[in-house]
DRENNUDREN-635228 format. One record per residue (C-alpha): y, x, z. Coordinates in steps of 0.2 Angstrom, whole numbers, padded with zeros to 4 digits, always signed. Example, Ala and Ser with C-alpha at 12.3 -4.5 7.8 and 13.67 -1.06 7.14 Angstrom:
// DRENNUDREN-635228
-0022+0062+0039-0005+0068+0036
// end
This chain:
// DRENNUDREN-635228
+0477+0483-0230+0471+0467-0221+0482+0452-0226+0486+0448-0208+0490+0466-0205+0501+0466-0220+0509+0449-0216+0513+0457-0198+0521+0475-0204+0539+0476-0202+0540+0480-0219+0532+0466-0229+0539+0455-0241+0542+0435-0235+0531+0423-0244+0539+0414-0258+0540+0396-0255+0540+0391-0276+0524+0391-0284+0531+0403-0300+0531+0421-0300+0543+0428-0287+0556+0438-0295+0555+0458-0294+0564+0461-0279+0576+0478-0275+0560+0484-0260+0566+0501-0259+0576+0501-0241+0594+0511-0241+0584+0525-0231+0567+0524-0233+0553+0522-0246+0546+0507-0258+0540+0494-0250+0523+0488-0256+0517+0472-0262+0501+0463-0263+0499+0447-0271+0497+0432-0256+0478+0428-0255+0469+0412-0248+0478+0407-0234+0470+0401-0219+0478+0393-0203+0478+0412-0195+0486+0421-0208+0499+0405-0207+0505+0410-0189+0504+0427-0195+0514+0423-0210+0526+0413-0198+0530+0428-0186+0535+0438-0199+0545+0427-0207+0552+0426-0191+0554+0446-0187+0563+0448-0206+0575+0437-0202+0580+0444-0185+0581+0461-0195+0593+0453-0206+0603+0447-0192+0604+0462-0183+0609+0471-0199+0621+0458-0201+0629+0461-0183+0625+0477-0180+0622+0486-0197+0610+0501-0199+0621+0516-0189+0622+0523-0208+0642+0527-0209+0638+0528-0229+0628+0513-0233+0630+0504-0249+0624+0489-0244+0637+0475-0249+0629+0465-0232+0626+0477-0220+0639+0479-0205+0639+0498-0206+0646+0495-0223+0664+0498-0227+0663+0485-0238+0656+0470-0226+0667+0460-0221+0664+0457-0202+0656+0437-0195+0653+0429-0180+0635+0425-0172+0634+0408-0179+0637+0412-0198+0628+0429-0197+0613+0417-0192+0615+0406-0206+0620+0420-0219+0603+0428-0211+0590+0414-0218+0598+0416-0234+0595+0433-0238+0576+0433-0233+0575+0416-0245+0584+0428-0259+0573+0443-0252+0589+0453-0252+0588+0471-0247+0585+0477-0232+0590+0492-0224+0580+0505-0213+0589+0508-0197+0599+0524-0195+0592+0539-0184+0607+0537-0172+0605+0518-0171+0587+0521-0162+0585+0502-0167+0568+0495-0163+0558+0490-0175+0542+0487-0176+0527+0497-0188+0511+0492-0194+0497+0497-0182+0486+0512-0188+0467+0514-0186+0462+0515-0170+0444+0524-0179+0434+0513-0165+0416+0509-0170+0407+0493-0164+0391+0497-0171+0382+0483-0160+0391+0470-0171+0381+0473-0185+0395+0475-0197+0402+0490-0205+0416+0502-0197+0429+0495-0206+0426+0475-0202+0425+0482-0183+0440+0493-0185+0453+0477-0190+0445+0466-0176+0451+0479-0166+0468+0478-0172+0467+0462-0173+0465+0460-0153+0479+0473-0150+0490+0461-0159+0485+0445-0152+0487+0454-0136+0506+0460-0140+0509+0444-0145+0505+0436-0129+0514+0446-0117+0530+0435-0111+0531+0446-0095+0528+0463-0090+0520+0471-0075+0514+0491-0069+0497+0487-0075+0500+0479-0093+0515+0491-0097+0499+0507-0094+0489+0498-0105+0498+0499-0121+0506+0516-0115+0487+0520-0116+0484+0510-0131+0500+0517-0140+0496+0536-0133+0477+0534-0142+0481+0527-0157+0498+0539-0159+0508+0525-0161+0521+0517-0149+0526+0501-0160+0518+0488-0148+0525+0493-0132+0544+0496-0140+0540+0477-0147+0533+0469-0130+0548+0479-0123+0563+0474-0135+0553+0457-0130+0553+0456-0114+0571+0466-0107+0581+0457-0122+0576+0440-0113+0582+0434-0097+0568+0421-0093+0553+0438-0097+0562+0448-0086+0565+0439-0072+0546+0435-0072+0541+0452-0075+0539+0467-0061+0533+0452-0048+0527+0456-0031+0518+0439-0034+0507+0432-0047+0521+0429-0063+0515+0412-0072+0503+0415-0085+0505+0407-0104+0498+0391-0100+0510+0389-0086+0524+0395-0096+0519+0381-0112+0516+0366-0100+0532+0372-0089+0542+0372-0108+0536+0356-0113+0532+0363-0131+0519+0372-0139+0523+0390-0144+0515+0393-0158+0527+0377-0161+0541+0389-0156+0537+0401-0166+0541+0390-0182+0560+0388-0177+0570+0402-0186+0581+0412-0177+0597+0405-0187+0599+0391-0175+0618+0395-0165+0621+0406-0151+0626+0390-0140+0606+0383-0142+0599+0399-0139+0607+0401-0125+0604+0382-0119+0587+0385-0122+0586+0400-0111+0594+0393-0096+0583+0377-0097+0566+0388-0098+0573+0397-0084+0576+0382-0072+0559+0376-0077+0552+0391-0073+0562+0391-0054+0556+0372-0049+0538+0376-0054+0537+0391-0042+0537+0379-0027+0518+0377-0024+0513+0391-0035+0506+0403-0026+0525+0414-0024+0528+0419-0008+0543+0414+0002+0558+0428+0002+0569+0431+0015+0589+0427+0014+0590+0447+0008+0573+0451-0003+0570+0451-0020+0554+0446-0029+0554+0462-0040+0542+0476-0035+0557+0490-0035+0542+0503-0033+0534+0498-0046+0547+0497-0058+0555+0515-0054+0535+0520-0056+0538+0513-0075+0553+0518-0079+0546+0537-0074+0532+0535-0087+0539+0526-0101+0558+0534-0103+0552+0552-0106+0546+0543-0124+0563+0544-0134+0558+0529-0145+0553+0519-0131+0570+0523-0121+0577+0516-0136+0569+0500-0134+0577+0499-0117+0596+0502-0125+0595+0489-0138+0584+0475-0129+0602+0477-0115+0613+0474-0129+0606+0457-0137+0603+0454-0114+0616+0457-0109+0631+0441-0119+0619+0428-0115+0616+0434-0097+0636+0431-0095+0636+0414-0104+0621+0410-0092+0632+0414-0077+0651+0409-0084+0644+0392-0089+0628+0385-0084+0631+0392-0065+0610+0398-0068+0610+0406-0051+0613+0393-0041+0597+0387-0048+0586+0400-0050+0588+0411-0036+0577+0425-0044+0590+0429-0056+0594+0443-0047+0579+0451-0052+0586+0455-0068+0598+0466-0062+0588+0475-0051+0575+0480-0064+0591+0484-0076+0599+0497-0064+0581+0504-0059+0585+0513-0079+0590+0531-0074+0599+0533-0089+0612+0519-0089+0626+0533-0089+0617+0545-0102+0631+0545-0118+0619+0532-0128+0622+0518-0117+0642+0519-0114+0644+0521-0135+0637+0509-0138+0643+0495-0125+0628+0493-0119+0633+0498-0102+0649+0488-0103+0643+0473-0108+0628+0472-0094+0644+0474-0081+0653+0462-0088+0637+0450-0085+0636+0457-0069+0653+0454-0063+0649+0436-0067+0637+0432-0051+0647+0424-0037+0648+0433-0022+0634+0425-0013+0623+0434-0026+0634+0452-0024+0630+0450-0007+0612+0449-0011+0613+0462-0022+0624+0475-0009+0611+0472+0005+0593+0475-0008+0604+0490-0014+0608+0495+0005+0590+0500+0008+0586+0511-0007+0594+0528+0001+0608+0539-0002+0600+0546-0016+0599+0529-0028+0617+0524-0019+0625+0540-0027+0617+0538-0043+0623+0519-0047+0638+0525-0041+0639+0539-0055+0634+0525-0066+0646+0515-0066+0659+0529-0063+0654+0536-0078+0659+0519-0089+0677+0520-0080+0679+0538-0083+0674+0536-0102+0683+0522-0103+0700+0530-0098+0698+0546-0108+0693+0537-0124+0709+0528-0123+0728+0530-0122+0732+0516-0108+0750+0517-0105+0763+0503-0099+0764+0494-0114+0742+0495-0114+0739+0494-0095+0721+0498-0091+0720+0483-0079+0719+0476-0096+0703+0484-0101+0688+0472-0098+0675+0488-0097+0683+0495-0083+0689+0479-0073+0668+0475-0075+0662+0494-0070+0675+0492-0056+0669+0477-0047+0650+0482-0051+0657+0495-0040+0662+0484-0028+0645+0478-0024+0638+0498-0023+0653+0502-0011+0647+0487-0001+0627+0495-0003+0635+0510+0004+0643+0503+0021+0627+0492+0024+0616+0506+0022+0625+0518+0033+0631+0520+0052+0640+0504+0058+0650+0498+0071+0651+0477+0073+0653+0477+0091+0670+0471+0090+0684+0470+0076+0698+0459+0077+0705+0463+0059+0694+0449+0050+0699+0436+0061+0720+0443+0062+0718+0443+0043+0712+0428+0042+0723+0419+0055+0738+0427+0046+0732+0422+0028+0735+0404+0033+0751+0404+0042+0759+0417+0028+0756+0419+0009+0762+0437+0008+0745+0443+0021+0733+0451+0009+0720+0439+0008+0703+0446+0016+0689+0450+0001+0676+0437-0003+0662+0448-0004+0669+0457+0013+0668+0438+0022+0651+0436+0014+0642+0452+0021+0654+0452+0037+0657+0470+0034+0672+0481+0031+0675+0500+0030+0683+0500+0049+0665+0494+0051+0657+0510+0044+0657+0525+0056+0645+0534+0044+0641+0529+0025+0627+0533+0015+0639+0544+0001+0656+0549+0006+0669+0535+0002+0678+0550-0009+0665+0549-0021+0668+0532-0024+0687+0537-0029+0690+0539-0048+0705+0551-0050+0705+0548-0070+0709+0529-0065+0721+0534-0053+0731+0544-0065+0735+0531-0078+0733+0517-0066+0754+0509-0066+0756+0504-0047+0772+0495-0052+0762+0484-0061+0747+0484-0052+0758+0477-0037+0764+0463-0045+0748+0456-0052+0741+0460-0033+0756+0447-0025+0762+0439-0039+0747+0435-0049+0731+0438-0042+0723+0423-0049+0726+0427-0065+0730+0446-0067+0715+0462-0061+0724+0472-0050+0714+0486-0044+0723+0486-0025+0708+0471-0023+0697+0487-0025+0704+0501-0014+0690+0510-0013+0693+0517-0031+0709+0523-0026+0716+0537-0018+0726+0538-0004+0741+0545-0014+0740+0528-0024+0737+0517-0012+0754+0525-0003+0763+0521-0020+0758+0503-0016+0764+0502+0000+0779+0508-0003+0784+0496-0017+0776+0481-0003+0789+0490+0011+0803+0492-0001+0801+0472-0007+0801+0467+0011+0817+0477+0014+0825+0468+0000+0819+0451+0006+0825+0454+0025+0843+0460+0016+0843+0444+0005+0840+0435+0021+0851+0442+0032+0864+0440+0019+0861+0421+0016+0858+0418+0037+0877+0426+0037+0885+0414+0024+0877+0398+0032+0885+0403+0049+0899+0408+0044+0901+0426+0048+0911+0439+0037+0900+0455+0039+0884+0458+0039+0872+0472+0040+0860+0474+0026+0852+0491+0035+0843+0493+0054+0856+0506+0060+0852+0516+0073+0867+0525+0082+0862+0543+0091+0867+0554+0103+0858+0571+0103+0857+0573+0120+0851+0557+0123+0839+0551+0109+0826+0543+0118+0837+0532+0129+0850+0529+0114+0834+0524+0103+0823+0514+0113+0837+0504+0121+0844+0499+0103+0826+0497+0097+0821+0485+0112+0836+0475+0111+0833+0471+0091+0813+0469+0095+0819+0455+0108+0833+0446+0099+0828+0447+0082+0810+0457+0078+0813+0453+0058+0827+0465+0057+0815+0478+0061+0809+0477+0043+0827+0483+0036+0829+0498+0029+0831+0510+0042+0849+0520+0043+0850+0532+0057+0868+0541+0062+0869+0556+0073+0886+0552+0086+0900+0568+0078+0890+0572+0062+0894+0568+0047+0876+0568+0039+0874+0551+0028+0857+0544+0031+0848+0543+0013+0831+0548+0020+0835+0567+0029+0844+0561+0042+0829+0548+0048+0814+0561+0044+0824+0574+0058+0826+0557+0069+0807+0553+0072+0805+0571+0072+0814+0573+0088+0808+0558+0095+0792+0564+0095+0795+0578+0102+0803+0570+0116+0791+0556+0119+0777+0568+0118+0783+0580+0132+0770+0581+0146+0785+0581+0160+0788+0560+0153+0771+0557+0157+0768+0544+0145+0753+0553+0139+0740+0566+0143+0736+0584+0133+0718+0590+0131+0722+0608+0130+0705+0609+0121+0706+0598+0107+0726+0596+0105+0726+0579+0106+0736+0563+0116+0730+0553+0126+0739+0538+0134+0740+0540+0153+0732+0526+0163+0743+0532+0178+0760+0532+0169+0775+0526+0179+0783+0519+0164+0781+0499+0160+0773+0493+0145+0791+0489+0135+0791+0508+0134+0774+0508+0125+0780+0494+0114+0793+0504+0108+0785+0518+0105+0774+0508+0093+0790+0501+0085+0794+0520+0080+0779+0524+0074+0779+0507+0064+0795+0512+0057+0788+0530+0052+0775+0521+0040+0789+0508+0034+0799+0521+0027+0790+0533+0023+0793+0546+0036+0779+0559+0041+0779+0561+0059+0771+0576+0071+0759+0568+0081+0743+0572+0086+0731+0557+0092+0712+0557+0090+0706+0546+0076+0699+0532+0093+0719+0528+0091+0719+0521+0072+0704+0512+0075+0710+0505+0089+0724+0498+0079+0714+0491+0069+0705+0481+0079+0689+0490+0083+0686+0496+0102+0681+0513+0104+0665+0520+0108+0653+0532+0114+0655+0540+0097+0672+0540+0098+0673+0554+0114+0665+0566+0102+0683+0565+0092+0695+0563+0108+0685+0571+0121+0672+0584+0115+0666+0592+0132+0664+0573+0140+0653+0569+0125+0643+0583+0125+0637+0582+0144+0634+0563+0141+0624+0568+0128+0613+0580+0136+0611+0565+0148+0605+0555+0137+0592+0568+0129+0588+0576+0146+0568+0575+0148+0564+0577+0168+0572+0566+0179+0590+0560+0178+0589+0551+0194+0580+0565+0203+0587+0580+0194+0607+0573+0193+0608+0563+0207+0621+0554+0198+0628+0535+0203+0638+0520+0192+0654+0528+0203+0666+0539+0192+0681+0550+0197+0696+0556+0188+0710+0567+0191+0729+0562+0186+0745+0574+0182+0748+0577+0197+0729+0581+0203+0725+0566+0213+0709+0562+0213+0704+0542+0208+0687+0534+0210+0681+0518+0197+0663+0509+0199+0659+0504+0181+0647+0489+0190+0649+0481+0207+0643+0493+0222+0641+0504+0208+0642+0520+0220+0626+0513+0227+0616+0511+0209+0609+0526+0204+0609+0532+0184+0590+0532+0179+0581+0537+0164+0579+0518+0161+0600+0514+0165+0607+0530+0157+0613+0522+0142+0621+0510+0149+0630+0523+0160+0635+0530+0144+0641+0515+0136+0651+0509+0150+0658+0526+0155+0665+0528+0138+0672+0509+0137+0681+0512+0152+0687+0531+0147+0693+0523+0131+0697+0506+0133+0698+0499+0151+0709+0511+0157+0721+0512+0146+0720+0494+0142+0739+0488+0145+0746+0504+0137+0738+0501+0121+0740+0484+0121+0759+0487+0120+0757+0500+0109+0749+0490+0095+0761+0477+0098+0773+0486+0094+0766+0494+0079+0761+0477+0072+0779+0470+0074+0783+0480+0060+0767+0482+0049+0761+0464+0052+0764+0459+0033+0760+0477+0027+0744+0477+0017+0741+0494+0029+0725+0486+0034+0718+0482+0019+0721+0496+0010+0719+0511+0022+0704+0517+0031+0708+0526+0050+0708+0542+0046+0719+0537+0029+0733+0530+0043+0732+0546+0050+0735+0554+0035+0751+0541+0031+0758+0545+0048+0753+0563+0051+0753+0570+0031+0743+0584+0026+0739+0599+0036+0735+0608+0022+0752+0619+0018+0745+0626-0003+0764+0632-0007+0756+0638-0023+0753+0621-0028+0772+0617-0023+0777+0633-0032+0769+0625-0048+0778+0606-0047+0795+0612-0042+0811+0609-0051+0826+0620-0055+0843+0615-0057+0860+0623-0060+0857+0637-0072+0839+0642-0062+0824+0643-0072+0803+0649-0067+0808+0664-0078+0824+0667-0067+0825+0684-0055+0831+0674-0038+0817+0663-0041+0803+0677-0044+0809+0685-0028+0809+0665-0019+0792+0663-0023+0786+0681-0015+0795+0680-0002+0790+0664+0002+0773+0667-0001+0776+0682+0011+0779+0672+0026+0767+0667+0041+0762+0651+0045+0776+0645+0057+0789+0653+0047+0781+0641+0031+0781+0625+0042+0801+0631+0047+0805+0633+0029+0797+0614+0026+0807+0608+0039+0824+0613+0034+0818+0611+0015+0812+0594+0016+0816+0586+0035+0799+0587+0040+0786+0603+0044+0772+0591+0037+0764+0590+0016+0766+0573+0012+0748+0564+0008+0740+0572-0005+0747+0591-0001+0762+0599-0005+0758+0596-0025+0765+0578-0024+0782+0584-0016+0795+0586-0029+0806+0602-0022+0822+0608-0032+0829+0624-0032+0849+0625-0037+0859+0636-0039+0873+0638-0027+0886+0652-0036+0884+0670-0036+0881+0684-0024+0887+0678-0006+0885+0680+0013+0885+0662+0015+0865+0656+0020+0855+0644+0011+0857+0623+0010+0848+0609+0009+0850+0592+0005+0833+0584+0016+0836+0567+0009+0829+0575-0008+0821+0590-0004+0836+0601-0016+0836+0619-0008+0854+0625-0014+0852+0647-0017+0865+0658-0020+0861+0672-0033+0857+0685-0022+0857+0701-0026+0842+0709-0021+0825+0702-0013+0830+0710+0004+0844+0699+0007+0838+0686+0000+0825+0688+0015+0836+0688+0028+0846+0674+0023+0832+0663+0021+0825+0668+0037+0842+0666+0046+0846+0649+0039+0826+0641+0042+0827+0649+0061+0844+0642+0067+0847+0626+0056+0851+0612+0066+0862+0597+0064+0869+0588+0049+0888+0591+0040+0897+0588+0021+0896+0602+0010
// end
């Protein structure tokens, strides 16, 4: 063996600083074989710097041994972590304690085979012959690996063409040491990484030591044992130097939303080099010893702000295809590069989401799975509970903003709609004039984009919903670190996205409950201070059957107008000569009959498209825009508490009121057969002016079958629709279909709505067709899924005859009978939002055998059976009392 290759082998032994005989040493590693030993020959200033680096490399080894240990679960070794002796120590004194066993030559161990540590091996023969030297084959064969190592050595960045090289080089010579050293290199530092992958010329090494203001073969004499904190210093200031000097240099200018990374380029690597197990390695552990001093970088030195390439780091990290394979979430690695990530302001997550925007729906679902993977491990592997509550867990509060920034990747790179949204800017004026508005999301104000935004995203915002999360996720806690300490506590309703619509409802309803109370406390103090007697804590509502709407609306328009904050009481609704007390039934059956009512066609309030079953607001309705208003009051009121209501609006409507206007897109929804001939318009190939003989004059037919004429432009029955105009024919037909005309109605409509969910966090939690599932419920009647979350009460059991007979003939019934059944069951013919699995039904037992017909108590879903004595009569009692049930009374 050459000196300098023995000097530059992983395993050779440290020259002895004393001129005496160094003591035998223990060489034989815990797993691997003697070490060998030759005695140090003449030393020349080349085998010096040789000498030097591996020096250097033993000492890291000690280090890492010291941190990280060998993998080995049995290991002996008094000081090596894996050892169940070792007593465990921080970076600074593992550095110290490091240099101290390479001066005593202590032992060293040989890394476990499930560590995959990288380490690097003594180059073998590469059997070239340079016979034009004039020396023999073995002086040419060292020069040769001489050069390989000096080469190796050199590399401080990596590109396509330098990482085929030594892939080449390592492939020929059956040995992949060098890449996994330039490769633990490189990816373990931040200032090699973001130079590496450029589009533009990286700096070379002269660059790099003029730019550093040392020499590095200097460098190379400073022992790794200096502290964490210098490192890190260190790091930071090459990097800055390395951002000034790229001014002038030859880098090209980037736009406000590039990166400097050639993402092909890397993908191309990453395809080559991570089907070589020992190379992928490389990649795990140079992201471990990354990833801490990435965080420090961004936590304390702000290095972003300074070196705007920083970004490049990430990009080439989460190029890695196998960031959610099992390696990298055991070992943290994963965890601890989100927790770095998570770091970047929101300026630079905003770069990130709009780079990651244009990669396709293929790389958005796969670092979507990524970080999905980290929460889902992360939950699983641990039993968070309320005394361990997983907002607590820095992996998954990491993994979930990370997601964030993919979410965001999603929306950008999808179908949007910017024209017009008015719930950033009501979100915003409301943030300032009340503290309890939601505050709108940094990195939504940054990219001016939000999911009302997003007609059509890349993935389906359900994939980016984590059902492990949402299980062990406590929304009573959750809520009060979302309004009470936000600043200070992770709560996961800043990142709605990841949760479902079940959990979002629990969160709303603790936010409606909390104003409730705060309206009574209110109401309560107002009444002491002006010196009346009574108050009412509720907002009681006083009916008449025969006369529901004019009862309601009247009472509802005369609290709206004297004093609109007593709409946000709890409401408390009484039937005029019923006994029924209102502890949620008696409201449920009160919106359902008013929607009934206000949706009848002989009103005239709004239109029915027999094709589509759906409402539509009447342009041409003879009732004023108070009646609207209240009929956004009740609907308001149905969200607030928590009532399920029958309607049936296109989804236009709950994008509407949330500030968007609706669109061409939008009659595809609310009007299918306009959309289609306005699309066949618009794709028609003769001549549209010629052919259809169509003008910017459109007619429409009311209730009562009077024709009305509107011209969308000026004169616009003498401007004929042409190939080049038909679009905006389209545009403003649909404007006018969906907006204009019904412009005063709807205006009222939301106003009335808003006066009760103003101060709701509705908006910022639920996307449209999420309200629609909040106001609607689930369409979806699964009674077997009912049948396996239902109680029993009263001497009932599963196992219980009446109760095997319930269930068949239950499951027996058509669909209306079903919806009948919910109805007297529960108040409502509707699944509450997540299906008729999250309603909590109990069966009781109401005495034995009788004639007397099934009851309910609606407010909490308690169907009351007598023991009936065969399955036949149980049939027709059930269907007797579902059929004619109407009104309340005592039991």
């Amino acid at each position: 063996m050459n000196p300098d290759e023995k000097e530059d082998c992983e395993c050779a032994v440290p020259p002895q600083t004393s001129t005496a005989p160094a003591p035998q040493a223990d060489t034989t590693p815990a797993c691997g074989h003697p070490m060998e030993y030759e005695e140090p020959r003449v030393e020349n200033p080349a085998a010096n710097q040789t000498k030097r680096a591996a020096a250097k490399h033993l000492i890291e080894r000690y280090y890492r041994q010291l941190t990280k240990g060998c993998g080995n679960g049995s290991c002996s070794n008094s000081w090596c972590a894996s050892s169940t002796d070792f007593c465990h120590m921080g970076n600074n004194t593992a550095a110290a304690k490091a240099l101290e066993l390479y001066k005593t030559n202590a032992k060293l161990c040989d890394a476990h085979p499930s560590m995959k540590a990288i380490t690097s091996t003594c180059l073998k023969s590469s059997g070239q012959n340079n016979s034009a030297s004039g020396m023999g084959q073995e002086m040419n064969h060292g020069k040769d690996v001489c050069s390989i190592k000096t080469d190796v050595k050199e590399v401080t960045y990596l590109t396509e063409e330098k990482v085929y090289e030594l892939l080449d080089m390592c492939r020929e010579n059956e040995d992949y040491a060098p890449l996994i050293r330039v490769i633990g290199r490189v990816f373990s530092s931040a200032e090699s990484l973001v130079q590496s992958f450029r589009r533009s010329k990286p700096h070379t090494k002269a660059q790099l030591q003029s730019l550093q203001g040392k020499d590095v073969d200097e460098g190379e004499k400073e022992a790794p044992a200096c502290s964490a904190m210098a490192k890190e210093a260190s790091s930071t200031s090459a990097l800055l130097q390395l951002s000034e000097s790229s001014v002038g240099d030859g880098v090209q200018t980037l736009g406000p939303d590039e990166v400097s990374v050639d993402i092909e380029a890397v993908r191309r690597v990453y395809g080559r080099v991570l089907s070589n197990e020992k190379v992928e390695a490389a990649f795990l552990n140079a992201l471990v010893f990354l990833s801490p001093n990435v965080e420090y970088d961004l936590a304390y030195h702000k290095v972003y702000w300074r070196v705007p390439d920083y970004l490049n780091l990430f990009v080439i990290v989460m190029e890695n295809s196998n960031l959610h394979s099992p390696e990298y979430l055991e070992s943290g690695a994963l965890q601890q590069f989100c927790k770095a990530m998570s770091r970047l302001p929101p300026a630079a997550l905003a770069k990130l989401a709009r780079v990651w925007s244009r990669h396709g729906a293929a790389r958005i679902r796969s670092m979507t799975e990524t970080f999905q993977h980290l929460i889902t491990w992360k939950v699983i592997s641990n039993d968070f509970s309320k005394h361990q509550l997983v907002n607590h867990d820095d992996g998954v509060v990491a993994a979930t903003k990370c997601l964030k920034v993919v979410y965001y990747a999603n929306m950008l790179g999808g179908e949007l709609d910017r024209g017009h949204n008015e719930m950033t800017l009501q979100l915003l004026g409301e943030e300032r004039r009340n503290k309890r508005v939601t505050s709108i999301d940094p990195l939504e104000a940054e990219l001016g984009v939000s999911a009302i935004d997003c007609r059509h995203p890349l993935v389906p915002f359900e994939e980016f919903v984590n059902e492990p999360l949402n299980d062990v996720l406590d929304m009573r806690e959750d809520y009060t670190f979302f309004r009470v300490e936000k600043a200070h506590k992770f709560s996961f309703m800043t990142c709605p996205f990841i949760l479902s619509a079940v959990t979002k409802n629990q969160g709303l309803y603790f936010d409606n409950r909390i104003s409730m109370h705060s309206e009574r406390r209110a109401s309560a103090y107002n009444s002491i201070v002006q010196g009346h007697q009574h108050f009412d804590p509720y907002l009681r509502l006083k009916i008449r059957r025969d006369h529901i709407i004019n009862d309601a609306l009247v009472t509802l328009e005369r609290i709206a107008t004297r004093k609109p904050a007593a709409l946000k009481k709890q409401l408390y609704v009484e039937f005029a000569g019923e006994q029924g007390i209102d502890e949620g039934g008696v409201s449920k059956e009160f919106f359902q009959l008013v929607v009934e009512e206000i949706f009848n066609p002989d009103i005239g309030m709004f239109t029915h498209d027999e094709s589509t079953k759906m409402f539509w607001f009447n342009p041409w309705s003879f009732e004023n825009e108070g009646q609207f208003t209240l009929i956004g009051i009740v609907l308001g009121l149905a969200i607030y508490n928590s009532c399920i209501l029958d309607v049936h609006f296109p989804m236009v409507v709950y994008r509407k009121l949330m500030g968007k206007k609706g669109t061409f897109s939008d009659l595809a929804n609310s009007s299918p057969v306009l959309y289609q001939s306005l699309k066949e318009m618009l794709e028609y190939k003769g001549s549209v002016e010629d052919d259809m003989m169509i003008t910017f004059q459109i007619t429409q037919k009311d209730l009562f079958g009077n024709v009305h004429t509107h011209d969308l432009k000026d004169n616009g029955d003498k401007i004929p629709v042409t190939n080049e105009n038909r679009k905006e024919f389209v545009d403003q037909y649909a404007d006018y279909i969906l907006n204009k005309s019904v412009e005063k109605q709807f205006d009222a409509f939301r106003k009335g709505f808003h006066m009760v969910t103003n101060e709701s966090p509705l908006k910022y939690l639920f996307r449209p067709e999420e309200i629609e599932q909040l106001i609607c419920g689930s369409r979806n009647l699964d009674f077997h899924a009912l049948e396996e979350t239902t109680l029993y009460d009263g001497g009932y059991s599963r196992d219980s005859r009446v109760i095997r007979e319930f269930w068949e003939t239950l499951h027996s019934f058509d669909e209306e009978q079903k919806r009948l059944f919910l109805q007297f069951t529960t108040g409502t013919d509707r699944a509450p939002v997540g299906g008729l699995g999250k309603l909590k039904m109990t069966l009781a037992k109401n005495g034995p055998d009788a004639d007397r017909l099934p009851t309910s108590h609606t407010c909490y879903n308690v169907l009351l059976l007598p023991e009936y004595c065969s399955k036949e009569k149980l049939r027709e009692r059930l269907l007797k009392a579902i059929t004619y049930a109407k009104g309340f009374g005592m039991l």
